[in-house]
KEFISE-719722 format. One record per residue (C-alpha): x, y, z; residue in one letter; residue number from 1. Coordinates in nm, 3 decimals, m for minus. Last residue first. Layout:
// KEFISE-719722
+---------+---------+---------+----+-----+
:       X :       Y :       Z : aa :   i :
+---------+---------+---------+----+-----+
:       X :       Y :       Z :  A : NUM :
...
+---------+---------+---------+----+-----+
END
This chain:
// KEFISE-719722
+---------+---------+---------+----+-----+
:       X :       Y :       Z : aa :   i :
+---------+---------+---------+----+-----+
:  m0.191 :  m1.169 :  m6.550 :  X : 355 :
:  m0.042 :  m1.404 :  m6.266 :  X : 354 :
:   0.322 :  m1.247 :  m6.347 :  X : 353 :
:   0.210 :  m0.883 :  m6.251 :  X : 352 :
:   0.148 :  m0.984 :  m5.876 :  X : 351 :
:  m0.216 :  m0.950 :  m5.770 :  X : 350 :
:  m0.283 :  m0.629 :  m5.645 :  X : 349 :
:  m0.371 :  m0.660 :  m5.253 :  X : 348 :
:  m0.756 :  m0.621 :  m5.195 :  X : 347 :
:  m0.771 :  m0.895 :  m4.920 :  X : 346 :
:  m0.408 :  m0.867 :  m4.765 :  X : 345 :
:  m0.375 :  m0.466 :  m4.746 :  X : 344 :
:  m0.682 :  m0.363 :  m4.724 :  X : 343 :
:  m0.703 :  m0.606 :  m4.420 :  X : 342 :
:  m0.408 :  m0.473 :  m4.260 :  X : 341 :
:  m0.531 :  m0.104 :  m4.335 :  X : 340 :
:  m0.829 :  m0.150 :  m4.149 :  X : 339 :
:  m0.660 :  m0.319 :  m3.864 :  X : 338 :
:  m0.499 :  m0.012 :  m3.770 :  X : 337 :
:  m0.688 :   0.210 :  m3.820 :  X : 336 :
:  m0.954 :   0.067 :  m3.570 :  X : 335 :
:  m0.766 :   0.174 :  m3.296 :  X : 334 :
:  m0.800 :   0.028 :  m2.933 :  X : 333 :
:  m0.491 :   0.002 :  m2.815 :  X : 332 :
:  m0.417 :   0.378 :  m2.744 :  X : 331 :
:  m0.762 :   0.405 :  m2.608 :  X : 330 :
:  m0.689 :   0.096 :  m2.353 :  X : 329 :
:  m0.382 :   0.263 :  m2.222 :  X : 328 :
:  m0.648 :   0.586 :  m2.101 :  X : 327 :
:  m0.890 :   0.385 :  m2.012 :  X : 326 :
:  m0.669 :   0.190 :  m1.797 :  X : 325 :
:  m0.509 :   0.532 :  m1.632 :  X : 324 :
:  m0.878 :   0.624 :  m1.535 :  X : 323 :
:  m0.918 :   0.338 :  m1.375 :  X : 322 :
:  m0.596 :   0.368 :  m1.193 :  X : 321 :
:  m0.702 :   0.707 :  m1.066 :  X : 320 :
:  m1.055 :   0.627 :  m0.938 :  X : 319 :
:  m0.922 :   0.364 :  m0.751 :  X : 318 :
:  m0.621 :   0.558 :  m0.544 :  X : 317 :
:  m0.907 :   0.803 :  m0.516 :  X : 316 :
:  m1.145 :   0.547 :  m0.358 :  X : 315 :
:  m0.899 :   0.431 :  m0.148 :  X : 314 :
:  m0.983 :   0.142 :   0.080 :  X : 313 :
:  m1.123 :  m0.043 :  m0.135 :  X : 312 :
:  m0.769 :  m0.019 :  m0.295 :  X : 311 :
:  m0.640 :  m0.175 :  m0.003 :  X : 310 :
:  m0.864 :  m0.476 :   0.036 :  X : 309 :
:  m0.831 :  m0.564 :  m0.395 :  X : 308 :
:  m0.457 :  m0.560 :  m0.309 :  X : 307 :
:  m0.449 :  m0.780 :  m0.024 :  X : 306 :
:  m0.654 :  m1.020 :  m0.180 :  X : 305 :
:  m0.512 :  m1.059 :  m0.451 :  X : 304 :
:  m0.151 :  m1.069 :  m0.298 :  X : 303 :
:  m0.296 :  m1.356 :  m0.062 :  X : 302 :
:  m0.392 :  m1.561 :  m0.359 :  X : 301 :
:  m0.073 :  m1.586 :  m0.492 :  X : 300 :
:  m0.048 :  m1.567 :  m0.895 :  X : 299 :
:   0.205 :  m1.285 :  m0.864 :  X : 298 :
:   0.031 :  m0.900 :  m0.921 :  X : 297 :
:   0.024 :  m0.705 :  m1.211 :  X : 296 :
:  m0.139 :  m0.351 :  m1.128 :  X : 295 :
:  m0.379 :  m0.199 :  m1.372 :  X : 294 :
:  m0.281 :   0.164 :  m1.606 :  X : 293 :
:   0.005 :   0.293 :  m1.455 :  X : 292 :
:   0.209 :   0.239 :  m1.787 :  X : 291 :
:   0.365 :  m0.049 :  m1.642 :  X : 290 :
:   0.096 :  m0.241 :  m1.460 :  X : 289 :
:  m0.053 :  m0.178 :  m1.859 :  X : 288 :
:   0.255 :  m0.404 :  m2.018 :  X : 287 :
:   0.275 :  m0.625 :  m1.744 :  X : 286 :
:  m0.070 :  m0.699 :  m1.823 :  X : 285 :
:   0.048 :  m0.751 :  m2.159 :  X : 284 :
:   0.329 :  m1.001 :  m2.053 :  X : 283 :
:   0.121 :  m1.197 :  m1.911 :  X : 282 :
:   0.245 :  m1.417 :  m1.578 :  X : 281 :
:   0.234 :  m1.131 :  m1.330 :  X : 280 :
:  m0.131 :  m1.187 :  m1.325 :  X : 279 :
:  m0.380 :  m0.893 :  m1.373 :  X : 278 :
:  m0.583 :  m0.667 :  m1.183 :  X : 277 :
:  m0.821 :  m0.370 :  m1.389 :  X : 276 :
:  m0.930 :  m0.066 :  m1.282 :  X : 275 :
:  m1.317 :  m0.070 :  m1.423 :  X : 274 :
:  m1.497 :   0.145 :  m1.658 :  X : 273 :
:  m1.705 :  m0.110 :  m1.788 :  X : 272 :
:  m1.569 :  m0.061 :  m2.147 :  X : 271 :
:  m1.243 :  m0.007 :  m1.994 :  X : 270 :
:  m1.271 :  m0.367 :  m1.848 :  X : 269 :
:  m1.349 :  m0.470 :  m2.244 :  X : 268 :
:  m1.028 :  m0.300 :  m2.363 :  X : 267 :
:  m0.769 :  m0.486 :  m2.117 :  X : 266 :
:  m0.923 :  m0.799 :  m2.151 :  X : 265 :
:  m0.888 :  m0.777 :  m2.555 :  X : 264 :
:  m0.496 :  m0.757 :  m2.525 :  X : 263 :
:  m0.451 :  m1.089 :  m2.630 :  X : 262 :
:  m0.341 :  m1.460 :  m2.419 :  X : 261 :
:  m0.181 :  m1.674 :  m2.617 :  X : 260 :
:  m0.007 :  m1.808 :  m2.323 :  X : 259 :
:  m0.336 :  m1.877 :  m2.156 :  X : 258 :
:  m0.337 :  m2.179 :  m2.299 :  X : 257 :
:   0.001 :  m2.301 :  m2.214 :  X : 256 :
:  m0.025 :  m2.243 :  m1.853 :  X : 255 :
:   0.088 :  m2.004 :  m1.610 :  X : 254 :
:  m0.273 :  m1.910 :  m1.467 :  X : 253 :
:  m0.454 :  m1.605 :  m1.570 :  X : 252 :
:  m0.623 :  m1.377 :  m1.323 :  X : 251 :
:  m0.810 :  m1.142 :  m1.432 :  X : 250 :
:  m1.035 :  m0.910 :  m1.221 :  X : 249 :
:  m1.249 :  m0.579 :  m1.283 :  X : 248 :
:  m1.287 :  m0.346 :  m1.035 :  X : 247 :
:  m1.502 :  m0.024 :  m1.007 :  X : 246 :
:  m1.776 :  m0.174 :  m1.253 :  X : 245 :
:  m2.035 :  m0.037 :  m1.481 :  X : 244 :
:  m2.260 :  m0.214 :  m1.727 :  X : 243 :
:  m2.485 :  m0.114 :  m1.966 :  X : 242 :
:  m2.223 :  m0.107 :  m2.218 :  X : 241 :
:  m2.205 :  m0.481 :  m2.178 :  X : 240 :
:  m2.546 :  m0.521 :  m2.263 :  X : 239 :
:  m2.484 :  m0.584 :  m2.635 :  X : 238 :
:  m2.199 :  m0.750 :  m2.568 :  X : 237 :
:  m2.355 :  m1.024 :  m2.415 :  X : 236 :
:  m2.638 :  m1.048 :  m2.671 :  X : 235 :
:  m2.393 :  m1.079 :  m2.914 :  X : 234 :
:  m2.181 :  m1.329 :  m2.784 :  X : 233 :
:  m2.489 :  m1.548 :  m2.660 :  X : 232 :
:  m2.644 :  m1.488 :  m2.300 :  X : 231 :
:  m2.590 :  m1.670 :  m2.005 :  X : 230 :
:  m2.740 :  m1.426 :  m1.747 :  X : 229 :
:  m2.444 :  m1.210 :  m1.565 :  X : 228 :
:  m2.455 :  m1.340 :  m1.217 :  X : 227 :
:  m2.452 :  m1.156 :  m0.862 :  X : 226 :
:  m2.289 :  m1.283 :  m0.572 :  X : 225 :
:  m2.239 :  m1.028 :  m0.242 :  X : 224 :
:  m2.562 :  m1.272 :  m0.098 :  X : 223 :
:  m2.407 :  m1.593 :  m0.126 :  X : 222 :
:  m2.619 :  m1.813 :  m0.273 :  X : 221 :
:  m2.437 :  m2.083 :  m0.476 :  X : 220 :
:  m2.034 :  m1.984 :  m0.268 :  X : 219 :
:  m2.029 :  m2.293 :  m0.038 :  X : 218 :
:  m2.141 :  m2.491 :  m0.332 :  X : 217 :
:  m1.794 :  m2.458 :  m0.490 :  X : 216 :
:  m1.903 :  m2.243 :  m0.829 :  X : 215 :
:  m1.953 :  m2.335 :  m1.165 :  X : 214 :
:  m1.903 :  m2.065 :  m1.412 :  X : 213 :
:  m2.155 :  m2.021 :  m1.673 :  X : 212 :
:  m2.369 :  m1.742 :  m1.546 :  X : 211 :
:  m2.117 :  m1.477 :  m1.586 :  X : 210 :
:  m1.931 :  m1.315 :  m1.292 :  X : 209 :
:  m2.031 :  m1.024 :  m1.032 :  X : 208 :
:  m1.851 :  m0.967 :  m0.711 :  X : 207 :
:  m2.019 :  m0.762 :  m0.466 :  X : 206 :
:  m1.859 :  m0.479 :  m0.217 :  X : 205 :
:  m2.006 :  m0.356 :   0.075 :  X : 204 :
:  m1.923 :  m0.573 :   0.335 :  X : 203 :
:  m1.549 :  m0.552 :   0.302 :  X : 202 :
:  m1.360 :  m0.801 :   0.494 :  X : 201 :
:  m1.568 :  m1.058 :   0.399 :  X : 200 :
:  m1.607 :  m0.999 :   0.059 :  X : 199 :
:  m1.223 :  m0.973 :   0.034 :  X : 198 :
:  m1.128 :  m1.271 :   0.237 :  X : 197 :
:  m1.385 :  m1.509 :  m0.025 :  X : 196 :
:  m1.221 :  m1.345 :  m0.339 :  X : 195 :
:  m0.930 :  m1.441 :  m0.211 :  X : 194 :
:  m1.010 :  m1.799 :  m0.172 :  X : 193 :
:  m1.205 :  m1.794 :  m0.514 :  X : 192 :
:  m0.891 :  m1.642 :  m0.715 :  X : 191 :
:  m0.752 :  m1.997 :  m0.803 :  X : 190 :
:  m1.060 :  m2.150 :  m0.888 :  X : 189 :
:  m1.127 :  m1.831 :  m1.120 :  X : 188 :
:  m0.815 :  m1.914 :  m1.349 :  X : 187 :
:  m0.906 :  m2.285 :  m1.378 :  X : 186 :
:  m1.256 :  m2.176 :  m1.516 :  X : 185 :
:  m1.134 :  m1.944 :  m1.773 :  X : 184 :
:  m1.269 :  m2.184 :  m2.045 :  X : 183 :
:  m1.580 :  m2.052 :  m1.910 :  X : 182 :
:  m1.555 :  m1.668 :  m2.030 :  X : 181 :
:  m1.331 :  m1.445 :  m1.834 :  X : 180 :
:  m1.511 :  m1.090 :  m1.737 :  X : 179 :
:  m1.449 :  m1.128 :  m1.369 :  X : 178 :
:  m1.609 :  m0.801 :  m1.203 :  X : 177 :
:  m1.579 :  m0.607 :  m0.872 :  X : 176 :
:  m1.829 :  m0.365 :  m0.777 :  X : 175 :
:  m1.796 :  m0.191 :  m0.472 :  X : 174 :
:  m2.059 :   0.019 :  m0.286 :  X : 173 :
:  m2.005 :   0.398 :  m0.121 :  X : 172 :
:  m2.216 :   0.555 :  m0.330 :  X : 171 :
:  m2.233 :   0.709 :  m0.705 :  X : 170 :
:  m1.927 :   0.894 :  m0.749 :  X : 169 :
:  m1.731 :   0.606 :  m0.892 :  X : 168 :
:  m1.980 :   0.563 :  m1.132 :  X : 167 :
:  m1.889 :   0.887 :  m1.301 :  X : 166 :
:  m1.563 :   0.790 :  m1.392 :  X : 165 :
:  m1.608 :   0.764 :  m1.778 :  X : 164 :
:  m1.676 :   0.441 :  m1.994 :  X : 163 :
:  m1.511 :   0.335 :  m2.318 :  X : 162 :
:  m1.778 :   0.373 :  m2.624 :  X : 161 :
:  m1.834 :   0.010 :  m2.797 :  X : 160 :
:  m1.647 :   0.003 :  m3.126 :  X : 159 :
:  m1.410 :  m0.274 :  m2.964 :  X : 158 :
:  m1.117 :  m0.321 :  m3.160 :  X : 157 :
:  m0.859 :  m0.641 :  m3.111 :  X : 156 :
:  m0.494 :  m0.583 :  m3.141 :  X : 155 :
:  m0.281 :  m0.675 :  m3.471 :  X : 154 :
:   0.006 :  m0.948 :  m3.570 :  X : 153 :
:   0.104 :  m0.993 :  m3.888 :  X : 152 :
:   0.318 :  m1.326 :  m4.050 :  X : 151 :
:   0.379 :  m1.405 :  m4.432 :  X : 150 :
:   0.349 :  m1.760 :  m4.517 :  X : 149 :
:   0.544 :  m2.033 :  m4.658 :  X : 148 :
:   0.674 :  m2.079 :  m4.298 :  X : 147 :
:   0.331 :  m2.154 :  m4.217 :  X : 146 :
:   0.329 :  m2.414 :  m3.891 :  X : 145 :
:   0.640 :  m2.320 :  m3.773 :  X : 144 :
:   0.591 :  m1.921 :  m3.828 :  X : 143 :
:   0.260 :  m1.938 :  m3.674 :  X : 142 :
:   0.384 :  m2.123 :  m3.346 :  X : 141 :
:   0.659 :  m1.880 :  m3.341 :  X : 140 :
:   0.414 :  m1.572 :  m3.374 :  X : 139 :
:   0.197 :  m1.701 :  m3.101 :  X : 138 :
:   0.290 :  m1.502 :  m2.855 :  X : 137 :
:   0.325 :  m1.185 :  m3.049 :  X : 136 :
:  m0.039 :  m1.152 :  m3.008 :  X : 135 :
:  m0.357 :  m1.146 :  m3.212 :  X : 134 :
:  m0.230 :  m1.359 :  m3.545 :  X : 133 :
:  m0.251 :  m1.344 :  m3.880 :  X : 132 :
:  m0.093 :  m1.574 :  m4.115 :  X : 131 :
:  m0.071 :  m1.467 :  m4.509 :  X : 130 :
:  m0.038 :  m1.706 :  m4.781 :  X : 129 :
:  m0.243 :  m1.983 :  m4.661 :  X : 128 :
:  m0.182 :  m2.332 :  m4.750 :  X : 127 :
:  m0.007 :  m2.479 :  m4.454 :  X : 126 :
:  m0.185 :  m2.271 :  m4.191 :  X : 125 :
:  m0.529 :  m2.396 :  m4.353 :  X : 124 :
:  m0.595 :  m2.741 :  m4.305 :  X : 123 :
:  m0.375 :  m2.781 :  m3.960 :  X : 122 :
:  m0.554 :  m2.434 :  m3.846 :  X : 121 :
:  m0.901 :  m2.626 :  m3.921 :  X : 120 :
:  m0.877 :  m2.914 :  m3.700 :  X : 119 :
:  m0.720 :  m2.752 :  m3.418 :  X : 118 :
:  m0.946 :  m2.463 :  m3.439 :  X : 117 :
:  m1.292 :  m2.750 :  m3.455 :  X : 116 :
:  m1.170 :  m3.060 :  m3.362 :  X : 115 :
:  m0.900 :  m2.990 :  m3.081 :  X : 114 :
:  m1.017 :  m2.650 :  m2.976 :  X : 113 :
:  m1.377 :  m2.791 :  m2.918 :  X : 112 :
:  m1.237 :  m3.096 :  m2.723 :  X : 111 :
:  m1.008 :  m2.934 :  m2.510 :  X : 110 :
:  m1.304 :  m2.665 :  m2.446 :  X : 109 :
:  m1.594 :  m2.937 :  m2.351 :  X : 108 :
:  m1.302 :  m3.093 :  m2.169 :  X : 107 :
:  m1.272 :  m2.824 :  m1.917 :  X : 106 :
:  m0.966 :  m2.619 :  m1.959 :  X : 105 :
:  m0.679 :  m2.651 :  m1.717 :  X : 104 :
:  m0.603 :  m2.997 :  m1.863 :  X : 103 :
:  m0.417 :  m2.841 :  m2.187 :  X : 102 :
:  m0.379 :  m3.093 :  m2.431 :  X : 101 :
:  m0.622 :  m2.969 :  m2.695 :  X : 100 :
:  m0.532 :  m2.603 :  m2.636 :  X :  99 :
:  m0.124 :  m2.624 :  m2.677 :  X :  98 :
:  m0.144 :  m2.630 :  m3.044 :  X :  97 :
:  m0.449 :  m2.383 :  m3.101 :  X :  96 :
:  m0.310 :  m2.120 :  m2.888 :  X :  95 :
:  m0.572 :  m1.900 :  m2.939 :  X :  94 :
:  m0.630 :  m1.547 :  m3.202 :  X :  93 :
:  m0.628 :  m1.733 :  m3.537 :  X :  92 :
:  m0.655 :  m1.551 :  m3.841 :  X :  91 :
:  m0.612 :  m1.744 :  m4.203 :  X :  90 :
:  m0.586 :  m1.548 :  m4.558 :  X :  89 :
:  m0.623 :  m1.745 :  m4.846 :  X :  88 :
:  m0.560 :  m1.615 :  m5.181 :  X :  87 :
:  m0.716 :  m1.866 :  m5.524 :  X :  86 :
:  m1.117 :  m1.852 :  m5.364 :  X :  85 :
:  m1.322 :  m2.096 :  m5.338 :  X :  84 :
:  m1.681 :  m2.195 :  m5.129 :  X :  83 :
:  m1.902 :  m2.462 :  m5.222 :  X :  82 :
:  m1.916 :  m2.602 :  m4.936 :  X :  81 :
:  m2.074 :  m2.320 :  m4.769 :  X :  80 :
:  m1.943 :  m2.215 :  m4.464 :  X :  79 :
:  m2.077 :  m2.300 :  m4.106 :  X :  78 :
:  m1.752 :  m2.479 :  m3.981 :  X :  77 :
:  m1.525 :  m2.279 :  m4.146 :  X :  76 :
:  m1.266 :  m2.203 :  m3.847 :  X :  75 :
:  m1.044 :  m1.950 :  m3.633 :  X :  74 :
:  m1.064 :  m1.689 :  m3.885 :  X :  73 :
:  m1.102 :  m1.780 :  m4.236 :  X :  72 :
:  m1.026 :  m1.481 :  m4.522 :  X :  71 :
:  m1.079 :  m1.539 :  m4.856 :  X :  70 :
:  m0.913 :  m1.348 :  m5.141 :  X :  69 :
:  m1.008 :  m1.316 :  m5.509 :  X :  68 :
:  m1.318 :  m1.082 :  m5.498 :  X :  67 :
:  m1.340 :  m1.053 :  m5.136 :  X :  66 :
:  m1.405 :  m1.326 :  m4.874 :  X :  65 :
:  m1.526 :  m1.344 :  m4.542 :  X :  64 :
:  m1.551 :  m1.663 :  m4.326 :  X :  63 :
:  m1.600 :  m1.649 :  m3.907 :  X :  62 :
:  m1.977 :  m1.614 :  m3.904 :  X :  61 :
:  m2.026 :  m1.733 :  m4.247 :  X :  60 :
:  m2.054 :  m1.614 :  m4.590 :  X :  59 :
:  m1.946 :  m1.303 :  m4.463 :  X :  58 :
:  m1.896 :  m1.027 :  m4.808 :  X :  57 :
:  m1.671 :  m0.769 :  m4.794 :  X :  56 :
:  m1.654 :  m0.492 :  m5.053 :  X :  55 :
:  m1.999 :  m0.557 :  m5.030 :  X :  54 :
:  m2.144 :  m0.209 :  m4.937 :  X :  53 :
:  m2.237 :  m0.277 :  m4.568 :  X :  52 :
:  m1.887 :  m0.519 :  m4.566 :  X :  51 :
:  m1.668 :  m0.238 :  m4.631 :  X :  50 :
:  m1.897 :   0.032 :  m4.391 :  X :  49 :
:  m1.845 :  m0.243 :  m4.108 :  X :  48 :
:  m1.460 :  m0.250 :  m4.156 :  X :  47 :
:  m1.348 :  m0.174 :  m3.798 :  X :  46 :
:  m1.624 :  m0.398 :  m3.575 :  X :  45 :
:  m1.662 :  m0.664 :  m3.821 :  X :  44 :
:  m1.291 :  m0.716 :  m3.832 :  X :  43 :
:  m1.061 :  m0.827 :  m3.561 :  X :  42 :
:  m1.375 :  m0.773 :  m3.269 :  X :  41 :
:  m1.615 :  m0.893 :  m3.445 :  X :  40 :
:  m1.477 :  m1.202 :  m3.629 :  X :  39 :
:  m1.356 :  m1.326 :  m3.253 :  X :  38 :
:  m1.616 :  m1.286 :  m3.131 :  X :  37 :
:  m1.829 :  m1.509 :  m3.347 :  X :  36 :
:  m2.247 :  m1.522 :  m3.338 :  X :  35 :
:  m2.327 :  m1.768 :  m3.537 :  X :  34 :
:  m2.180 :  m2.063 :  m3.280 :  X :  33 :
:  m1.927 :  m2.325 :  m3.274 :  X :  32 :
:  m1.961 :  m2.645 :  m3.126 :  X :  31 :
:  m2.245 :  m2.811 :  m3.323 :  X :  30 :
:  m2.100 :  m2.665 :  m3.690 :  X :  29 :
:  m1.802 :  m2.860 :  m3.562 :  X :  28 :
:  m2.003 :  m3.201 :  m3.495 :  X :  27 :
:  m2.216 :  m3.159 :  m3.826 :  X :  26 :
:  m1.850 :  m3.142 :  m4.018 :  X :  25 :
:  m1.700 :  m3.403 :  m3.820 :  X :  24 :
:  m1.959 :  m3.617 :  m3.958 :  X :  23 :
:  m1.880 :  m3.547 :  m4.308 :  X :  22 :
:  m1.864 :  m3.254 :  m4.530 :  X :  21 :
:  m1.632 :  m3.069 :  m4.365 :  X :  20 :
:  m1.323 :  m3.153 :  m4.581 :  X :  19 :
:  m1.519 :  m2.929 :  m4.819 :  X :  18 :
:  m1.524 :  m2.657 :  m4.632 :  X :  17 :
:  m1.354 :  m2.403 :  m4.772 :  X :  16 :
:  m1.177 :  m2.486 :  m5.111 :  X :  15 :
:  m0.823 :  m2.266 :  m5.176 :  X :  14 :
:  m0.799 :  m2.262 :  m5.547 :  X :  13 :
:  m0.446 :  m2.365 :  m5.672 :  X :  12 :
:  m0.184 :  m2.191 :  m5.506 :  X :  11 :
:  m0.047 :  m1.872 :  m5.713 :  X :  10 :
:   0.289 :  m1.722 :  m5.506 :  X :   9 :
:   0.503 :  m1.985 :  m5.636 :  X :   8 :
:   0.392 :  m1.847 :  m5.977 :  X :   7 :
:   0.480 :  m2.091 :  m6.242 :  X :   6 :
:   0.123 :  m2.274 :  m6.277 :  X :   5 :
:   0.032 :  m1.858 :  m6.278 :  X :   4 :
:   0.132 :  m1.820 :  m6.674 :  X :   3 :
:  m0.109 :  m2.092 :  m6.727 :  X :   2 :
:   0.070 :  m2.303 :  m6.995 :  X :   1 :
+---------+---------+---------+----+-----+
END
């Protein structure tokens, strides 16, 4: 007999894909994209030497597999079918459970998290031997779902440079910023009102957001607005570092999506250079209001806007708690330590017993 039939530890081969094959596997490759965030910033961005000399390989966007191991993140929609390896590693950095139900997000979102993350953590959480996850939020969830598995949590790494302070020496304006993607549409409702006494109390601040958010049509026009063009992940982040901003914004509702909320927020507004806001609510803004490095605030509109109105008023005051974020967001963002996580799981020995 195979010596690894005995092995609890020695699955049979772990098949990507192949429950993809029919239509739901056209209408998940049609919701997902080749460009992933996710894969960049919890690998791609800290093992990019590994996968230039094929220690790695990325058979898809969100697949990567090593001699004996393969790694999904999120999903498999665009993998090859023919695709096996006998160690599965699965990433997932939502809260894939509560994201299908969740009427906060638009149904575009429901629906993509239900079918395509939904679809594929049920496949692969029961059949992986090591569960990674972005935040200790969704460590329960994990454990439920895999308690086969072994659980690890680690922080997202931008390799983008973090921005200095010079911007805040260059004129009198104000930028403010909401970074959220569209699923954060719910969360940018709420702020509108505020966002509405703070233009209007200081006339020389603009708010910029990305393309994809609709707006009340009160707000289509108005001339402190400005729009990020709609541009895919890559392209996005590609011009990010273009970018500078003395405020950056992000409100998260008290739902169970944003639950499972990372850290990444709080590296991207360094990336900008901006002193970031947060809700109350998440326990890693919290975490930074804390450490001096953003103020948490309650989910009150009035607090927003009180607080965005006094620190226009304060350049130094602003200056300071940007520099504070950049500072907190340097000791998050460490490549090191993801590195040596996926060393660990997708070049591990394999147990003596399997031969």
């Amino acid at each position: 007999m195979d010596p690894r039939a005995r092995s609890p530890r020695a699955p049979g081969p772990v098949l990507s894909a192949l429950r993809r094959a029919g239509p739901d596997g056209w209408l998940a490759r049609a919701l997902t994209s080749d460009s992933s965030p996710t894969a960049d910033l919890y690998l791609v961005n800290s093992c990019s030497d590994m996968l230039a000399t094929g220690r790695i390989r990325r058979p898809a966007p969100t697949v990567f597999e090593t001699d004996d191991a393969l790694l999904v993140m999120r999903h498999d929609a665009r993998a090859p079918l023919t695709l096996a390896r006998r160690r599965l590693v699965y990433f997932i950095d939502d809260a894939w459970r509560a994201a299908g139900a969740d009427l906060s997000l638009s149904r575009f979102w429901r629906g993509k998290m239900k079918l395509v993350e939904g679809r594929a953590a049920a496949f692969y959480i029961p059949r992986a031997e090591h569960v990674v996850v972005s935040t200790e939020a969704l460590l329960p969830a994990a454990r439920a779902a895999a308690p086969q598995a072994a659980l690890h949590c680690i922080d997202p790494y931008w390799s983008e440079p973090l921005a200095d302070a010079a911007h805040f020496d260059e004129g009198e304006g104000l930028e403010i910023v909401f970074l959220g993607a569209q699923l954060h549409g719910a969360d940018l409702a709420f702020l509108l009102p505020a966002l509405g006494a703070v233009l209007k109390a200081v006339p020389q601040a603009r708010f910029t957001l990305s393309a994809g958010h609709a707006l009340p049509p009160d707000w289509e026009g108005h001339p402190q607005l400005r729009r990020i063009p709609g541009l895919r992940w890559r392209d996005y982040r590609a011009g990010l570092t273009g970018r500078r901003f003395h405020l950056a914004l992000y409100p998260l509702l008290d739902t169970p999506f944003n639950a499972g909320r990372s850290r990444n927020k709080i590296i991207e507004h360094a990336v900008v250079g901006a002193a970031p806001l947060y809700s109350d609510t998440w326990p890693e803004g919290r975490e930074a209001a804390a450490a001096g490095a953003g103020l948490a605030l309650p989910n009150r509109p009035e607090d927003w806007a009180q607080a965005l109105i006094r620190l226009a008023a304060d350049r130094a005051a602003l200056r300071a708690l940007a520099a504070a974020a950049r500072a907190h967001a340097e000791a998050i963002n460490r490549p090191d330590r993801q590195r040596a996580l996926w060393e660990r799981l997708l070049f591990a020995p394999r147990p003596p017993e399997w031969g």
